[in-house]
PABA-471105 format. One record per residue (C-alpha): residue number from 1; residue in one letter; x, z, y. Coordinates in Angstrom, 3 decimals. Example, Ala and Ser with C-alpha at 12.3 -4.5 7.8 and 13.67 -1.06 7.14 Angstrom:
// PABA-471105
NODE     k   r         px         pz         py
NODE     1   a     12.300      7.800     -4.500
NODE     2   s     13.670      7.140     -1.060
END
This chain:
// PABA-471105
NODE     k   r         px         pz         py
NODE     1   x    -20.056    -57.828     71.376
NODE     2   x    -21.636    -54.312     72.489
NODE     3   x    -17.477    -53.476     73.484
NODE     4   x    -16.789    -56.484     75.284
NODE     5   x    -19.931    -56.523     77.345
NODE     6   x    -19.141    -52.720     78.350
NODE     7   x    -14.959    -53.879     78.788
NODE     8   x    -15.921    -56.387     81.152
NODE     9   x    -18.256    -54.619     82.944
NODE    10   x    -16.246    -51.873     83.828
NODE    11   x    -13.392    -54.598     84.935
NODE    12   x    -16.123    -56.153     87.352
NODE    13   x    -16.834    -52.879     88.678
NODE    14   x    -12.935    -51.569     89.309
NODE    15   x    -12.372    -54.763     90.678
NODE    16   x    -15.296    -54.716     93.444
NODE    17   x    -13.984    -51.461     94.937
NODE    18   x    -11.162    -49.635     96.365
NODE    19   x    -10.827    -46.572     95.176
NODE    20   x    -12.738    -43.873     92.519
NODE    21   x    -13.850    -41.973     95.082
NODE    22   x    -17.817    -42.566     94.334
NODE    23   x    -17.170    -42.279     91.141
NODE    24   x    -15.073    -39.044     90.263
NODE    25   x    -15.284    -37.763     93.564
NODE    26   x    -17.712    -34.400     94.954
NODE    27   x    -20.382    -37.146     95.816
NODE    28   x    -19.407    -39.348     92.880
NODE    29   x    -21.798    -40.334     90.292
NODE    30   x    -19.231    -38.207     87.548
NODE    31   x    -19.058    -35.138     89.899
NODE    32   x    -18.692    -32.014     88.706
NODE    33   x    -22.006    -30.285     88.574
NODE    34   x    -20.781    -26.801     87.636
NODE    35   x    -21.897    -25.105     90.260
NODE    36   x    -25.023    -26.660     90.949
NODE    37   x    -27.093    -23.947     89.247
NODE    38   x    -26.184    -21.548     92.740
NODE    39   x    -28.245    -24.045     95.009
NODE    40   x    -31.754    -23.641     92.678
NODE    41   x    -34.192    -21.951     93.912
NODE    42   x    -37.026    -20.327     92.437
NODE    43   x    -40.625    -21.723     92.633
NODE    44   x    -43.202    -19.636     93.753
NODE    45   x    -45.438    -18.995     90.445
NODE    46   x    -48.243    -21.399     88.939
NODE    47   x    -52.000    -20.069     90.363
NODE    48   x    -54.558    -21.009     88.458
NODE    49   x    -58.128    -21.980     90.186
NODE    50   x    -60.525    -18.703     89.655
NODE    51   x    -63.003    -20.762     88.547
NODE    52   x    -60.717    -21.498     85.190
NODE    53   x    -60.589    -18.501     82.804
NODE    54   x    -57.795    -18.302     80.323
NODE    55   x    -56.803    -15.373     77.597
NODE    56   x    -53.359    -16.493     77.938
NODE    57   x    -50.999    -15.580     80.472
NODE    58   x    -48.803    -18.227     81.833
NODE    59   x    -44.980    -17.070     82.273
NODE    60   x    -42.127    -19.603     83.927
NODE    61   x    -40.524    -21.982     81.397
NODE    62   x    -36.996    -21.990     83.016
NODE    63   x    -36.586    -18.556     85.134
NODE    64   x    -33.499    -18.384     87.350
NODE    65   x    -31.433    -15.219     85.672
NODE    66   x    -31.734    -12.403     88.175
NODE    67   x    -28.244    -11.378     87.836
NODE    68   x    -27.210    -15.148     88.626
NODE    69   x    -28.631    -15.740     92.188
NODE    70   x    -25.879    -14.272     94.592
NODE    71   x    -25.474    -14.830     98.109
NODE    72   x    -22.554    -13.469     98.310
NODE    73   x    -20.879    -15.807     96.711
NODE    74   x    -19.134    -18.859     98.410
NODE    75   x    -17.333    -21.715     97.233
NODE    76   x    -17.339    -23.594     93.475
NODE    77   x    -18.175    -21.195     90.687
NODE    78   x    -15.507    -21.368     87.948
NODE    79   x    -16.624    -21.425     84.231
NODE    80   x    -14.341    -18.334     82.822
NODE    81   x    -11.995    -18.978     79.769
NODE    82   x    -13.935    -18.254     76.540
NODE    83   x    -12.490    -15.035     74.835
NODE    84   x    -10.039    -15.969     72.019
NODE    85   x    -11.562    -16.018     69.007
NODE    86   x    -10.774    -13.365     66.498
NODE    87   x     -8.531    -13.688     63.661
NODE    88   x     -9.910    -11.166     61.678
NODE    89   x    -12.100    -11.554     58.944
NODE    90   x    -15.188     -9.950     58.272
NODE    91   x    -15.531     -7.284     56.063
NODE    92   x    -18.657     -9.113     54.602
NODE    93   x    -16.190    -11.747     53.416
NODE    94   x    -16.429     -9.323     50.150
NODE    95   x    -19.247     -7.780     48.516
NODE    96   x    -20.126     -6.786     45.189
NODE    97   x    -22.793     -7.748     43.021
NODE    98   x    -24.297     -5.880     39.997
NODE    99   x    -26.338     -6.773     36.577
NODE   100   x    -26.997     -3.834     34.275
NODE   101   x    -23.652     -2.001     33.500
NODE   102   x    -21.248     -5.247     35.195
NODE   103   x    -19.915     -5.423     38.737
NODE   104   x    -17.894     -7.889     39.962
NODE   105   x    -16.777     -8.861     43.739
NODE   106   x    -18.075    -12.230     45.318
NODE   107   x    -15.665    -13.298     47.892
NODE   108   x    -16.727    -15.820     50.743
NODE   109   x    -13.238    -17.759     50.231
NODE   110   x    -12.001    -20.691     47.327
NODE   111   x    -10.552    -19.139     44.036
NODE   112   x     -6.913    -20.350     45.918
NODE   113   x     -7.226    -18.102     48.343
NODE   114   x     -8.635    -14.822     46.826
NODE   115   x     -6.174    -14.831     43.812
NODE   116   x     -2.903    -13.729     46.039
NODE   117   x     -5.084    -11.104     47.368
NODE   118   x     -6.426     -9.643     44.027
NODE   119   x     -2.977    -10.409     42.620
NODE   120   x     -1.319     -8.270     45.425
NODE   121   x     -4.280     -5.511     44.723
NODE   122   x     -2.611     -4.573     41.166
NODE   123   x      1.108     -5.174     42.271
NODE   124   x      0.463     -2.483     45.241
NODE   125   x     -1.069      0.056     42.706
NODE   126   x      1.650      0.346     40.417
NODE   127   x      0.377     -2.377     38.065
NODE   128   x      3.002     -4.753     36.403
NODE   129   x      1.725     -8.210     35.693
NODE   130   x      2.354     -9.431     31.861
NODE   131   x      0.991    -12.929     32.567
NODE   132   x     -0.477    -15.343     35.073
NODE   133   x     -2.322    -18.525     34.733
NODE   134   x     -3.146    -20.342     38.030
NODE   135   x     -4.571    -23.075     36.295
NODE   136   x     -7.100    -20.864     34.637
NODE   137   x     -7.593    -18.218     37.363
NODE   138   x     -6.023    -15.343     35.194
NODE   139   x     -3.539    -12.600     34.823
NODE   140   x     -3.253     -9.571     32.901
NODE   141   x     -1.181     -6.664     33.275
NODE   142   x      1.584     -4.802     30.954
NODE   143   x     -0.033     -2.057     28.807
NODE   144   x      0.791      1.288     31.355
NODE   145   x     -0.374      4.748     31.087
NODE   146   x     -2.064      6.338     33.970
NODE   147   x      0.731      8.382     35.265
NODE   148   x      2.718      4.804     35.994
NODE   149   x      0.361      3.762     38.401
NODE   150   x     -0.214      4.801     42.041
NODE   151   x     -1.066      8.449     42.360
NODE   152   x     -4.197      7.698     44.265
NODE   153   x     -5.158      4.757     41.291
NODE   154   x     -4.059      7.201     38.257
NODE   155   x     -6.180     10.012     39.369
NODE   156   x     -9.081      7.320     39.895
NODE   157   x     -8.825      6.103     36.630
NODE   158   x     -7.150      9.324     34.411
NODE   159   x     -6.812      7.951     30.960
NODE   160   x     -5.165     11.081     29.321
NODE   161   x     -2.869      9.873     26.746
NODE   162   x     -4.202      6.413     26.898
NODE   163   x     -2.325      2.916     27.564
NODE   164   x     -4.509      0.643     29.125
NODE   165   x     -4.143     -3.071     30.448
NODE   166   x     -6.781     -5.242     32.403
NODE   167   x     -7.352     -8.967     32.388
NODE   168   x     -8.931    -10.168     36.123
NODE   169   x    -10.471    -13.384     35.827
NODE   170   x    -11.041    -15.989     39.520
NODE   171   x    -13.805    -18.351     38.999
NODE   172   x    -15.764    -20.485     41.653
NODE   173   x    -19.110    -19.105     42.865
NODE   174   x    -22.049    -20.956     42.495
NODE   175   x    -21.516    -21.730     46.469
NODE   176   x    -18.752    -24.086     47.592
NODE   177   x    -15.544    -22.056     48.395
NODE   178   x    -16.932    -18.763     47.242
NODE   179   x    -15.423    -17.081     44.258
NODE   180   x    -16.030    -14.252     41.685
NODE   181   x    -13.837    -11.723     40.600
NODE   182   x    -13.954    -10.156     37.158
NODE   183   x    -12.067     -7.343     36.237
NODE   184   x    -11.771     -6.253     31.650
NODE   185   x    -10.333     -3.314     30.989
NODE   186   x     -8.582     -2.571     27.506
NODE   187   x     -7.032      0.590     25.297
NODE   188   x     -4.887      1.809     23.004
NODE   189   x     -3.285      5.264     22.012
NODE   190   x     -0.313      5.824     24.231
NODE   191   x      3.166      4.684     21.825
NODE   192   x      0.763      2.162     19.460
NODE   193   x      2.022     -1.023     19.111
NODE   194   x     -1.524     -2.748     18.047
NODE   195   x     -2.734     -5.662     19.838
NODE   196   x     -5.933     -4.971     21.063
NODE   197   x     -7.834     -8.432     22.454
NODE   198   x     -9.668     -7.732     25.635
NODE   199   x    -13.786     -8.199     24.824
NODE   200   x    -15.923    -11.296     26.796
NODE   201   x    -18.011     -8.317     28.556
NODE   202   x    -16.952     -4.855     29.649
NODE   203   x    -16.611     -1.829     26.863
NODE   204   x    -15.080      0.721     28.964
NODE   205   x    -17.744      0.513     32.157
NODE   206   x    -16.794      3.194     33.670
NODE   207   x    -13.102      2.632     34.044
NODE   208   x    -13.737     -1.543     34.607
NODE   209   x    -16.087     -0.273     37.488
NODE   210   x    -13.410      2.271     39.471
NODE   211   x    -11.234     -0.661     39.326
NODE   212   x    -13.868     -3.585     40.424
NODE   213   x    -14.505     -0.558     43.404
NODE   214   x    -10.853     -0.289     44.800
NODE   215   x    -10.195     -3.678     44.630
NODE   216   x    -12.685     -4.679     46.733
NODE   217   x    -12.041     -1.290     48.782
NODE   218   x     -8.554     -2.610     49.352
NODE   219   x    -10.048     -6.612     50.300
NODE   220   x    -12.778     -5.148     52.811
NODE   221   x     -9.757     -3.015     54.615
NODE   222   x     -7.410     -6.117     54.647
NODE   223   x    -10.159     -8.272     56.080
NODE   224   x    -10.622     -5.930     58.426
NODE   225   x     -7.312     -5.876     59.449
NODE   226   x     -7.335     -9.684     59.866
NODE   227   x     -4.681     -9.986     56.853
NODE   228   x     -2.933    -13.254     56.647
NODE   229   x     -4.485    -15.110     53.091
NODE   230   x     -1.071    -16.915     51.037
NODE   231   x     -2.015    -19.909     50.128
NODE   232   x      0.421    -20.781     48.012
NODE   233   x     -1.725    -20.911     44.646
NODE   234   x     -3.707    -23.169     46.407
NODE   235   x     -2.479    -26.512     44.899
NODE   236   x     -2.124    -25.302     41.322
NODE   237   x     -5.232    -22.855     41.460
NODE   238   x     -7.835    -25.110     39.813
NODE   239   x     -5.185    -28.416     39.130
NODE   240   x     -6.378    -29.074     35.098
NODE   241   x     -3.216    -28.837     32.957
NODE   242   x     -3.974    -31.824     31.402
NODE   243   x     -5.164    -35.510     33.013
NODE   244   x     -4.800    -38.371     31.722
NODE   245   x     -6.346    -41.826     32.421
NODE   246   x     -8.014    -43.964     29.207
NODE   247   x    -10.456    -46.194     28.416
NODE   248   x    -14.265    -45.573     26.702
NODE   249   x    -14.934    -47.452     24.009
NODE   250   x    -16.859    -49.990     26.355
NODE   251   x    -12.901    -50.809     28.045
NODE   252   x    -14.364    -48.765     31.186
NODE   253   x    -11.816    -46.709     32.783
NODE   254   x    -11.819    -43.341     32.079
NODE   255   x    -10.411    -39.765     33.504
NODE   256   x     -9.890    -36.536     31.486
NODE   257   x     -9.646    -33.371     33.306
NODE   258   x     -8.991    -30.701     31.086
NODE   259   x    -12.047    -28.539     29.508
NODE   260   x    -13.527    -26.379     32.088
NODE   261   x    -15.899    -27.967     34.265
NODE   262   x    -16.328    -25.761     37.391
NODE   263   x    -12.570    -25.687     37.535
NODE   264   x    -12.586    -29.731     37.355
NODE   265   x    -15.570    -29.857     39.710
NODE   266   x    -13.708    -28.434     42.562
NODE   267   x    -10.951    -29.970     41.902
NODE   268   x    -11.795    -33.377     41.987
NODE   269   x    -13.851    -32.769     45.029
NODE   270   x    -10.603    -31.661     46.822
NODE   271   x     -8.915    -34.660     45.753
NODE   272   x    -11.776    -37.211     46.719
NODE   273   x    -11.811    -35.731     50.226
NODE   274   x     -8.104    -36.578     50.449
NODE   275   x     -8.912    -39.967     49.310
NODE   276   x     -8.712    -43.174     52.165
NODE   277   x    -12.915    -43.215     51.709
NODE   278   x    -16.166    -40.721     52.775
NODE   279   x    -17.459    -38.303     50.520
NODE   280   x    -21.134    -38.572     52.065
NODE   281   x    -22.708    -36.205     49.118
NODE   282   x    -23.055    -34.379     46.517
NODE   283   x    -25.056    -32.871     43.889
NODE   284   x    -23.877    -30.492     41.545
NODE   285   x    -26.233    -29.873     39.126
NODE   286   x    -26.061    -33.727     38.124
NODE   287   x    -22.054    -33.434     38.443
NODE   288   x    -22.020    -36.652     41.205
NODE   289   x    -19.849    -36.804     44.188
NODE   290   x    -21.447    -39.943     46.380
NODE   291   x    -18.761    -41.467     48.125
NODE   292   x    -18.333    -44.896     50.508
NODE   293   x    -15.378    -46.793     50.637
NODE   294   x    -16.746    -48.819     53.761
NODE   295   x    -15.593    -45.876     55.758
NODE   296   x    -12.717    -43.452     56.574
NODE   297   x    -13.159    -40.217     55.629
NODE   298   x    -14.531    -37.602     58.105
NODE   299   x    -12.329    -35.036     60.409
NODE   300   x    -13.160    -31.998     61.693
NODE   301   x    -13.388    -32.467     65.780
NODE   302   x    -13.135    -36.414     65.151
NODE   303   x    -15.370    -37.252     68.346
NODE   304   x    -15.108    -39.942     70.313
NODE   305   x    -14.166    -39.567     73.926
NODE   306   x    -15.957    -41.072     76.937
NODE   307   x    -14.528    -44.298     77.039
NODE   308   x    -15.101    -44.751     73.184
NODE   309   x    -18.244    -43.456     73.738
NODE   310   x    -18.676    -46.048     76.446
NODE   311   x    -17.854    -48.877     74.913
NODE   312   x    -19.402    -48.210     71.485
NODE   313   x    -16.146    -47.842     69.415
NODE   314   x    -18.422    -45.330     67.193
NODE   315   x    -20.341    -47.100     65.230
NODE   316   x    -24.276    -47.180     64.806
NODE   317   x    -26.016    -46.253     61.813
NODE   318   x    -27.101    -49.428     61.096
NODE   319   x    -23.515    -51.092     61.131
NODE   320   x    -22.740    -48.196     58.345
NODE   321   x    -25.396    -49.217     56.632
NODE   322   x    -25.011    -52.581     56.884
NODE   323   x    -21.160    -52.395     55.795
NODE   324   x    -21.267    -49.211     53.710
NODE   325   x    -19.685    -50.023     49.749
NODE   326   x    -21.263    -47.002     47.926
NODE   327   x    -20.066    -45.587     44.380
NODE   328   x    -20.782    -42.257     42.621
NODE   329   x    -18.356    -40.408     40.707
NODE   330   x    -19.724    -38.206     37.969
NODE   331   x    -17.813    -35.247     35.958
NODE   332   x    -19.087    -35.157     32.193
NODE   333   x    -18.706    -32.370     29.288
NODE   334   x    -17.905    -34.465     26.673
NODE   335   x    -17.408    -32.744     23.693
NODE   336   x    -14.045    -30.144     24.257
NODE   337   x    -13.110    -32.315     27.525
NODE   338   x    -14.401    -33.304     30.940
NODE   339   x    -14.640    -37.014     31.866
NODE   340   x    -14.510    -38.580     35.199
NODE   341   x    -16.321    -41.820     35.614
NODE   342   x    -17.598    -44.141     38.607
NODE   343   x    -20.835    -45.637     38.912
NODE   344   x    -22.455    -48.240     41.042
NODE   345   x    -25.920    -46.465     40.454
NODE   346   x    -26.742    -44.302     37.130
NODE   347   x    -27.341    -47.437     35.195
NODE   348   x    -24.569    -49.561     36.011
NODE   349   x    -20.876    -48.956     35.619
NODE   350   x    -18.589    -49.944     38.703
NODE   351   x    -16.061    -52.959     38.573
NODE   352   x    -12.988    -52.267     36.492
NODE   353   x    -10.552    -52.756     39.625
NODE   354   x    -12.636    -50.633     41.299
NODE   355   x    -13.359    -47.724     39.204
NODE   356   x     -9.386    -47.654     38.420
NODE   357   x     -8.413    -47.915     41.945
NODE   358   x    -10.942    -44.277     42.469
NODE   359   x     -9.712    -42.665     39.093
NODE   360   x     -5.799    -43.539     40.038
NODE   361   x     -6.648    -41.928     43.869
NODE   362   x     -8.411    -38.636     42.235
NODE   363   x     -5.117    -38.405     39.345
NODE   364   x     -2.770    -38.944     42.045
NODE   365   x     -4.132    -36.167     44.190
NODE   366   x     -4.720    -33.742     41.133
NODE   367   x     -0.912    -33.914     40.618
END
């Protein structure tokens, strides 16, 4: 109704006139007012009475800039182009963070994007990679002595007659698309064939902690730099190894994700928001993503344009409200697996149709 009233009276209005003159026009009610900050003038100041005594001195709300006023200038003022924005990343983008004798580097980007830059790190030092596992956020190197490496990262680290090989582990930080970077360190006599398993926390500080200082020497100087970030892990990052979709014992439908649960938490987050629905929440510590099927799922500079705007083709709160369809999906640790359900609310399970429908969206996009 609200679009057909504002359609028709724009038609009545085009129709009673012959041209757009008074409307887009200099004296037009859609003029452009750019310039009309050089006609302002500036009031004298407020006096008080002298009879009224005040502590508090009284300074103009809205001063005209001093170096804006120029009567020298004639003619329409015209807005400069904004600067280009730059492409370079801040240095901040990396830090490192310390507890007792570990380090590790916190990186303001997803696990996706860090792990071709730490990856590159260890390639460009001399390092040859023995393994990688996306899907885990892992590699390790070969076992090397220090005299194969770089000559700037063998002096650094000088392990005599040692061979030594280092496992660097890419989780999520505790903040949406942030990530942590762990670097292990482990030895063995230089020609010895033993298999020594790297530890859960550091043995050899010192050496972990010249490495876990290069590397992020060597991410500051390429942020700096404005280095381009491969995203080429970026689909298989965090993409569990194993989903399948079942039924609980109840016959509700059912999604397993693999084991770890971070890794599963941001990857089922990624795959609702390509979903055909909004994501309108979340809340991590319960494991719920809040989503609405009612609605079409938010993009970035998705404003409406004067016309829309005019003729209310946004919709008002209350219409989402009245229309909105909401469901919560929830990640669970259950037992050596994580399970994806959807809920209507935390006591009631969603229909089956519906709950498969979400679950066969999430397993599509995982793939």
């Amino acid at each position: 109704m609200k679009r057909l009233a504002g359609l028709s009276a724009l038609a009545l209005i085009i129709s009673s006139t012959s041209g757009c003159a008074w409307l887009w026009g200099p004296e037009g009610y859609f003029r452009d007012r750019g310039s009309d900050y050089l006609d302002s003038k500036q009031t004298p100041a407020m006096q008080l009475p002298p009879d009224v005594a005040t502590s508090k001195r009284l300074d103009p709300l809205l001063p005209i800039p001093r170096n804006v006023a120029d009567d020298t200038a004639k003619g329409p003022y015209e807005v400069p182009r904004p600067l280009p924005l730059q492409a370079s990343a801040s240095a901040s983008d990396y830090s490192l963070q310390k507890t007792g004798d570990s380090r590790w580097v916190v990186a303001q980007h997803a696990p996706a994007e860090v792990w071709p830059v730490a990856l590159q790190f260890f390639q460009d030092n001399g390092f040859r990679i023995d393994a990688q596992r996306p899907q885990t956020g892992e590699f390790t190197t070969a076992w090397q002595r220090s005299d194969e490496l770089s000559a700037v990262m063998g002096k650094r680290l000088a392990t005599g007659d040692n061979e030594t090989r280092v496992r660097v582990r890419i989780e999520p930080g505790v903040q949406r698309n942030t990530s942590e970077v762990y670097v292990v360190s482990a030895q063995r006599p230089a020609g010895s064939t033993a298999n020594v398993d790297f530890t859960a926390h550091s043995v050899n500080t010192g050496l972990d902690a010249a490495l876990v200082d290069e590397m992020l020497s060597s991410m500051s100087r390429s942020a700096e730099k404005g280095g381009s970030v491969s995203l080429l892990a970026a689909r298989d990052f965090d993409t569990p190894s194993r989903v399948s979709l079942s039924q609980d014992g109840s016959g509700n439908p059912v999604l397993n994700v693999g084991e770890d649960l971070d890794r599963a938490w941001s990857s089922v987050g990624r795959a609702l928001e390509q979903g055909d629905w909004r994501v309108e929440d979340i809340n991590r510590s319960l494991g719920l993503y809040y989503i609405n099927l009612a609605e079409k799922a938010e993009k970035k500079n998705d404003e409406p344009g004067f016309f829309g705007s005019l003729f209310g083709s946004k919709p008002s709160k209350e219409e989402i409200e009245t229309r909105a369809v909401r469901y919560q999906v929830r990640l669970s640790k259950v037992g050596d697996n994580v399970q994806v359900t959807v809920e209507k609310d935390i006591n009631t399970v969603a229909p089956a149709d519906v709950a498969r429908r979400v679950l066969g969206v999430i397993q599509d996009n995982l793939g």
